[in-house]
N, C-alpha and C positions, 0 to 999 in steps of 0.2 A: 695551230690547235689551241682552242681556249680549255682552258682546266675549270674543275667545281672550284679545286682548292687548291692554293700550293702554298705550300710550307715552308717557309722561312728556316732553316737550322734542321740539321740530321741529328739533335741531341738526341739527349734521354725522351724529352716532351716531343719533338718531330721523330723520331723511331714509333714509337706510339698513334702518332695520328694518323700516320702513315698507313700503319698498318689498320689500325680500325676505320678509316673512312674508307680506304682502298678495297675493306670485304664487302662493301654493298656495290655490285659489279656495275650500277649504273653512274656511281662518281670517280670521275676522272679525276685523279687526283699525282700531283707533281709537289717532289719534295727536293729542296737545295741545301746541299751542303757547302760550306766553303772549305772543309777541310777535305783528307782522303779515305779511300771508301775503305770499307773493313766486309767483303762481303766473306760468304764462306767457301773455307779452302784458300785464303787470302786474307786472313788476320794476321798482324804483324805479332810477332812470338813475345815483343814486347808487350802487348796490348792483351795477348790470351794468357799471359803469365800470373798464377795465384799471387808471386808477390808482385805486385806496382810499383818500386821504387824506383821504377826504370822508366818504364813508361810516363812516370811522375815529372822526370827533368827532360823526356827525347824534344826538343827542337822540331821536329818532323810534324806533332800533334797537340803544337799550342799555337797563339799569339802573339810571338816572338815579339813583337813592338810594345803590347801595352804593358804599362808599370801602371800601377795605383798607387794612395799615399794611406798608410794604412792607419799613421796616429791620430791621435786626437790635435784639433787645431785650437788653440787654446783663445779662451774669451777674450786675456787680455790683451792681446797679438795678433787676430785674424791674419793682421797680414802678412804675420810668418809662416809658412806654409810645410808641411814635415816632406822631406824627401822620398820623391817617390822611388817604386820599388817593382819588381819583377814581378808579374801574376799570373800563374800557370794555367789561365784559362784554356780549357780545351777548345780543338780545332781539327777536330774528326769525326767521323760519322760514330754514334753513340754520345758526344760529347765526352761530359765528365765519369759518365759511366764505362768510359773505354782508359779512363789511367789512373781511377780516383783508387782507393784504400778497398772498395768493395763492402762497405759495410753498410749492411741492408736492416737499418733501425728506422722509425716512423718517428718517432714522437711521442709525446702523453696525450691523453683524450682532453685535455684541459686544454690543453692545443688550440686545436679544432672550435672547441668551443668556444672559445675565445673569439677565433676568425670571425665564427657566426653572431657573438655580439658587435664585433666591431662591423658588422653590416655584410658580409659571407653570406648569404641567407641558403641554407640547404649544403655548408661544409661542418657542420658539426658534426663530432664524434661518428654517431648513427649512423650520418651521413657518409662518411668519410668510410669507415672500416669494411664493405662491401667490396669496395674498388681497391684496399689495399690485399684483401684476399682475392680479388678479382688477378692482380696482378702475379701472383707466387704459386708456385710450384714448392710447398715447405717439405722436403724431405727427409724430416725428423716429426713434426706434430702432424695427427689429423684431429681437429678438434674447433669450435666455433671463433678461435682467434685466427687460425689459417684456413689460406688454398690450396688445394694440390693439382690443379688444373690451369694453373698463369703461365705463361712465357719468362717470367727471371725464377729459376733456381735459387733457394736458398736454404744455407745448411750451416750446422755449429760443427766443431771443432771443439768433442769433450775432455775433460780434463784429464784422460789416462792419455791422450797423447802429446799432452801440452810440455814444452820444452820446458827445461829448469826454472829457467827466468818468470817465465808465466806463472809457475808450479808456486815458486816462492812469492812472487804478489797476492795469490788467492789467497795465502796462507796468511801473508800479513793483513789482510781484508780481513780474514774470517777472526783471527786475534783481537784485533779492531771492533768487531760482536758484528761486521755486516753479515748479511745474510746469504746463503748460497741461492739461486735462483736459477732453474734449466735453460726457461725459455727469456727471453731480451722483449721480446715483441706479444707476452705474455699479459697479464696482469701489472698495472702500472705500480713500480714499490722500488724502493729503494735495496742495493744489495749489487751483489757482483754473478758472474754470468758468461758464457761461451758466449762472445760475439758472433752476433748471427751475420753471413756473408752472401753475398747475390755471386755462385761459385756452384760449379758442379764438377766434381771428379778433381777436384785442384785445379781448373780453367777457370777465368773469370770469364762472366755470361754478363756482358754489358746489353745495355738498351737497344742497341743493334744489332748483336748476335740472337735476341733474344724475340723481338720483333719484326728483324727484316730477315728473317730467313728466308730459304732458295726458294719456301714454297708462294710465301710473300710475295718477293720478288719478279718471280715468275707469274702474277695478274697483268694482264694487257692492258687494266685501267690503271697502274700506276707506274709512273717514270722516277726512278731514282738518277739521280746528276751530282756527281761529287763534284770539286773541285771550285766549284761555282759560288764566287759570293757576289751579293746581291747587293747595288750598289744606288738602287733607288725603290721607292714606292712609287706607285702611278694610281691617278688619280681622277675623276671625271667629276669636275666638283668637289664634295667631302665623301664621293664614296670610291673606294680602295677596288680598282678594275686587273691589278698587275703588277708585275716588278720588271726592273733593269736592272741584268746580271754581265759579271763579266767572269770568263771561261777562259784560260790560256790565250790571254793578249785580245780577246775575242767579247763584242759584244752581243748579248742576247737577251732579246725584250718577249716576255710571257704575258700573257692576260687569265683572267679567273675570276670566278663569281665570288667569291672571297678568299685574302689573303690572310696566314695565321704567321704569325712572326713568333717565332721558339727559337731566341737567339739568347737566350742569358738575362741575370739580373744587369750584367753591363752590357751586351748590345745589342737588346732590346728596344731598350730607351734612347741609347743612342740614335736609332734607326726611327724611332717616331721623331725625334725631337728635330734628325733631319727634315722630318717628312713637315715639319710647322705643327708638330703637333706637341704643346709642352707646357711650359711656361712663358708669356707673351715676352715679359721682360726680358728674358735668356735670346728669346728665339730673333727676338729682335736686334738686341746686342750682336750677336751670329749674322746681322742682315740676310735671316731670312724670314719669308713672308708667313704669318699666322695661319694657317688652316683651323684650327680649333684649337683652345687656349684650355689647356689641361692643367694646372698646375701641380700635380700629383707626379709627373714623367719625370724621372729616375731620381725622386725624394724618398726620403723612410731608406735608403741603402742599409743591407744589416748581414751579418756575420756572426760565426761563435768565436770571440776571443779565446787567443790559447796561450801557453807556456807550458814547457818541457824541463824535466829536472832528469838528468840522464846519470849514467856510474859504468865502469868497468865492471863487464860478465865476466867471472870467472871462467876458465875455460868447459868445465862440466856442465855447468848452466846454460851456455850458450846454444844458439839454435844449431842445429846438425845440420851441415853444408847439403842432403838432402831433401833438407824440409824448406818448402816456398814460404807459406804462410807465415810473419813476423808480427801477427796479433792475436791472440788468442783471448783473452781475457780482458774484461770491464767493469768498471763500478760504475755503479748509477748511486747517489746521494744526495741529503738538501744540506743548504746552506744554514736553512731556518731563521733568514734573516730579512727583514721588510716585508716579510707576510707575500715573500715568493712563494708559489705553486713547488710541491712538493718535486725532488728529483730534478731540482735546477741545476748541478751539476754534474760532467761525466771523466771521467779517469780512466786512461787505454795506457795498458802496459804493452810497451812495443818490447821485442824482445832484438830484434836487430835493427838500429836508429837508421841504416842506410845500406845499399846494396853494396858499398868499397869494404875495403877490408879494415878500414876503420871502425866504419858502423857495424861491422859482424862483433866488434869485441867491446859495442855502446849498447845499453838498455836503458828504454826511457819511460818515464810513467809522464804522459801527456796528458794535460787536463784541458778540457774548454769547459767556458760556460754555456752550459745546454740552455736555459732560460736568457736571455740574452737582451739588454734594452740599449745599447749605444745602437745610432742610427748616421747616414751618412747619405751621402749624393752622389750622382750622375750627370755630367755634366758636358758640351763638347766643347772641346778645345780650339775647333773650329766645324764649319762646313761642310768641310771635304771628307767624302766619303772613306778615301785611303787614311786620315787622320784615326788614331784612336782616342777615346772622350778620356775628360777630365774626371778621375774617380778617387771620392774620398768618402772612405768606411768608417774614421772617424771615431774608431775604436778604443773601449775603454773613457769615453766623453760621461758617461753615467757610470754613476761613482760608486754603483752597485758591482757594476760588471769589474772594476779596478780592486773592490776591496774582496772580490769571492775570489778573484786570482790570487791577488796575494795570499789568500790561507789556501791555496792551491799550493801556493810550491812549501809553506807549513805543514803541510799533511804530507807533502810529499817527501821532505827531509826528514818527517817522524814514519814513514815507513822504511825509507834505507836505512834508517836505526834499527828497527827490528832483526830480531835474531836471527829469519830466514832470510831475510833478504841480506844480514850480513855475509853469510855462507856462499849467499850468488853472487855476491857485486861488492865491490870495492869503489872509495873516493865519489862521490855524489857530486855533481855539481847543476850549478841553473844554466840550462844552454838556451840558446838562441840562432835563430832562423838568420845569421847574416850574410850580407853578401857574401864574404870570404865563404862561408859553409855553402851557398848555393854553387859558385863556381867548383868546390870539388865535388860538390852532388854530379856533375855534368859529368858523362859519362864516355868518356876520353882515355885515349891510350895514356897521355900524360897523368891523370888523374888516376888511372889505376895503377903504374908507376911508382907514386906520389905515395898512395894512402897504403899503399903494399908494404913497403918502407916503414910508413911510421905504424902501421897495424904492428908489425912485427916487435918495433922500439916501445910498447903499448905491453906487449908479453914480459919485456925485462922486468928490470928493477923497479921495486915500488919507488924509489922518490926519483928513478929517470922517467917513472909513468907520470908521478904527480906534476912534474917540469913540464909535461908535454899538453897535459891537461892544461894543466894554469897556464900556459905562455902561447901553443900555440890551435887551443881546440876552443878555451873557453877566454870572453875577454870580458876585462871591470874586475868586482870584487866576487869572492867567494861566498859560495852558499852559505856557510857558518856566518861571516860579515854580514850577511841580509839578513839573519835570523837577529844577530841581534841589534838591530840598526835600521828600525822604522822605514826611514827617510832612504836608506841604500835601498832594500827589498823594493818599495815606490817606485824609484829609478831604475832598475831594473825590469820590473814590470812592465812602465809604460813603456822603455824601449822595445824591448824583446815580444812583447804581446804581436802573436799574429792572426790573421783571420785561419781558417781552415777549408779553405775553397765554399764554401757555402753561400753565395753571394746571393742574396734574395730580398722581394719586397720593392723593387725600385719601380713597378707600376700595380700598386696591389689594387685587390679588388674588393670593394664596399658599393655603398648604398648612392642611388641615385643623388641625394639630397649631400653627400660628402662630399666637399671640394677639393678631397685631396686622393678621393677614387678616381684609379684609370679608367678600369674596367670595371662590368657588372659581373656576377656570379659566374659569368660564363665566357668572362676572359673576352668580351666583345667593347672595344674602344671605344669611349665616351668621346660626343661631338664628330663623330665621322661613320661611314655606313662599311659594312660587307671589310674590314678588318678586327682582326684578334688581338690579342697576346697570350700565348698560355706556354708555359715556363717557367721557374722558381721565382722569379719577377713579380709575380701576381700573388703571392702569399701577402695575408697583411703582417704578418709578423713570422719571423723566422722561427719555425718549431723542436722541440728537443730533441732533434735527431741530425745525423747525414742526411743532405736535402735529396740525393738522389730518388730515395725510395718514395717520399712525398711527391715528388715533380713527376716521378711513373704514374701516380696515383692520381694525379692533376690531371696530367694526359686523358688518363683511361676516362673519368668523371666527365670532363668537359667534351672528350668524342661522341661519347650516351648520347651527351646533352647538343649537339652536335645533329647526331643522325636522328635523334627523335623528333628535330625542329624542320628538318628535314623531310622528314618522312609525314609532318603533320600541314605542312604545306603543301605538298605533291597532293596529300587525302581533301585540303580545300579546293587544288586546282582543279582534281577530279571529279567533285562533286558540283563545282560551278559548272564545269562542262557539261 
């Protein structure tokens, strides 16, 4: 059987297109995942759980092989290369929407606008906010900033039921002179705010519970295939006829009037750059044959740099063993430096750092930079389709994004000084995403064992707590030592800086006349026919939010755009006839 379309990735962007080209009953449309299905009545309890810290480390719903390198590679050294590192990319139907944090924020309209100067033509603002109420069901506003008629739920979490830890960050916020603020996805301004979450009833409503429902699912024009990754493009010429998947040891060759590839800002580009579709030099190097000489494919890579300054919750503070949700509260703020766009940073007070019994008794005030300008690559490692590409974010390389972190974790050590936050929490210190802390993230009889134990040795004495902190939770120098020590706080920074699963931009899309655009406006592949890309990859520039809710909003935009071209063809063919 030949399909209209098949789609590359079950993410957030393939849940989405899925469903909207599948409602006009005469396109056939087929969609691959290579992860596992989530359909309904068959969500893993991980994946439908309000809190994610679980589903965040399960093995079952990532990439197990790929590592990325996430620092910056220094001018005077290229050929030192920073050690790569584990990257949680998702590997299930919903993609990141089925393990991510849930939190359903868009961006500033400056955004958008931006996109559209940099050659976006018809994603500005105006543009854009139809399809972000297009996609929501808000179940707190009805008013011209939302929808109440989308497929993702979204709802806050007000401040009479926020747990201590939460309670005491607003407070030092509000001290601070920021401002309280209802809505997050409201009027753009700086001030603190109920994070707003894609969540109904305490369930997380990912891009597949949300789109591929049973009634979805159940069209005769569309084939959903999990397990399935797709291990070639096919080709007749420069125009995109098919793909080559493989299925439990099993190959299987599809055909379609066009292919949309929604596989990520990383294998996305991997999968063109197989295809010869890239940079000539790279692709050559690779010895494989040029199709069309892109040189935009998986260049501009971007992310929001983070760092965490965490402290011991008292035990009244602490979140109550049954309350899921571990984020309740956010600051939006500017840096007001280099004539950044207002609300270039954000601060999420976690209130339990980890689902062990360590992290029940850690709270941590996480900062990224929402405004973001280090940029990175996409790269393959080799040919083969089982390899995975060579990925560097590169992060923190612009000295913007290195000097707003650092008075990140300044702000951050002048609110655990605060009165109310002294009440909650004890001993501050800067932590860091290292391996040691990923292996007992993983989620193991021995590691609940493990952290059960020292949670417990965590409740003692203050200086067997601070021993445990300093020797065996936090490594390097003390927060106080970085405060007053330039050159420490630096070094710490650049180590500990990590991305925030955001990975976007690595085939964005601009102007015809741009050498360094993938795609047109409409996520349709420069130099080749009847292929896409549409996925957080086609942003030109990474916007001040979790990219989930944008990439729905990419989706919805480029389907329209999609079935209306569609539909204006069929009205010529008819008319010739």
């Amino acid at each position: 059987m030949e399909f209209d379309y098949i789609i590359v990735g079950g993410g957030s962007a393939g849940s989405v297109l899925a469903n909207r080209l599948s409602a006009r009953s005469n396109n056939h449309v087929l969609l691959l995942e290579a992860g596992p299905d989530t359909p309904h009545g068959k969500v893993p309890a991980e994946i439908s759980d309000s809190y994610p810290g679980v589903a965040y480390f399960d093995p079952r719903f990532h990439w197990t092989a790929l590592k990325v390198r996430v620092e910056a590679v220094s001018h005077n050294r290229p050929d030192v290369r920073p050690v790569p590192r584990k990257y949680e990319q998702a590997r299930v139907m919903g993609g990141g929407s089925s393990i991510n944090g849930q939190l359903a924020n868009r961006g500033a309209p400056t955004d958008y606008n931006e996109w559209e100067a940099l050659g976006a033509e018809g994603w500005g603002w105006r543009n854009v906010l139809p399809y972000f109420r297009k996609l929501e069901r808000d179940m707190d506003f009805e008013n011209d900033w939302h929808g109440n008629q989308g497929r993702i739920p979204v709802r806050r979490i007000f401040p009479e039921l926020w747990p201590g830890f939460a309670r005491a960050s607003a407070e030092a916020f509000a001290e601070l002179g920021f401002e309280y603020i209802l809505d997050q996805n409201g009027e753009w301004r700086d001030g603190y705010f109920p994070l707003t979450i894609s969540n109904a009833f305490d369930r997380r409503v990912s891009a597949a519970i949300g789109y591929l429902d049973p009634g979805t699912r159940l069209r005769e024009n569309l084939t959903v295939q999990a397990e399935t990754q797709v291990r070639e493009l096919l080709f007749d010429g420069r125009r995109a006829i098919g793909v080559v998947a493989e299925r439990h040891g099993k190959t299987e060759t599809f055909h379609g009037h066009e292919i949309i590839v929604s596989c990520g800002a990383i294998h996305s580009p991997a999968m063109l750059l197989r295809a010869g579709i890239g940079p000539a030099g790279h692709l050559r190097d690779m010895g494989i044959e040029v199709r069309a000489d892109v040189p935009g494919v998986g260049q501009g890579l971007m992310d929001h740099p983070s760092v965490a300054v965490s402290a011991f919750v008292r035990t009244p503070y602490r979140l109550a063993e049954d309350m899921r949700r571990h984020m309740h509260v956010g600051l939006r703020y500017s840096s007001g430096i280099d004539d950044i766009p207002a609300g270039d940073m954000m601060l999420v007070s976690v209130s339990k750092s980890a689902w062990h019994d360590i992290g029940k008794r850690l709270g941590s005030l996480l900062f990224f930079v929402n405004k973001s300008y280090s940029r990175g690559q996409v790269r393959l490692a080799s040919p083969a389709w089982t390899d995975e590409p060579d990925v560097e974010f590169n992060l923190l390389s612009d000295q913007r994004d290195l000097r707003r972190l650092m008075d990140g974790v300044r702000l951050a050590a002048r609110l655990f000084r605060h009165s109310t936050m002294l009440e909650a929490a004890a001993d501050a210190f800067a932590s860091s995403y290292t391996e040691r802390v990923r292996s007992i993230a993983a989620v193991t009889p021995r590691n609940r064992m493990l952290t059960a134990a020292l949670g417990r040795l965590l409740d003692g004495p203050d200086a067997l707590r601070r021993f445990i902190i300093g020797k065996v939770i936090t490594e390097g120098a003390t927060l106080q030592a970085m405060l007053d020590d330039e050159d420490l706080l630096e070094e710490f920074v650049r180590k500990a800086a990590i991305g925030v699963w955001h990975a976007s931009c690595s085939c964005r899309m601009g102007r015809v006349d741009d050498p360094m655009a993938v795609t047109d406006n409409q996520g349709r592949v420069r130099g080749v026919e009847g292929l896409r890309v549409v996925d957080a990859s086609i942003f030109p520039v990474v916007p001040c939010a979790n990219t989930n809710i944008p990439t729905i909003m990419t989706a919805e935009k480029i389907s329209d755009a999609i079935l209306e071209h569609a539909g204006a063809s069929r009205a010529r063919l008819a008319d010739a006839r």
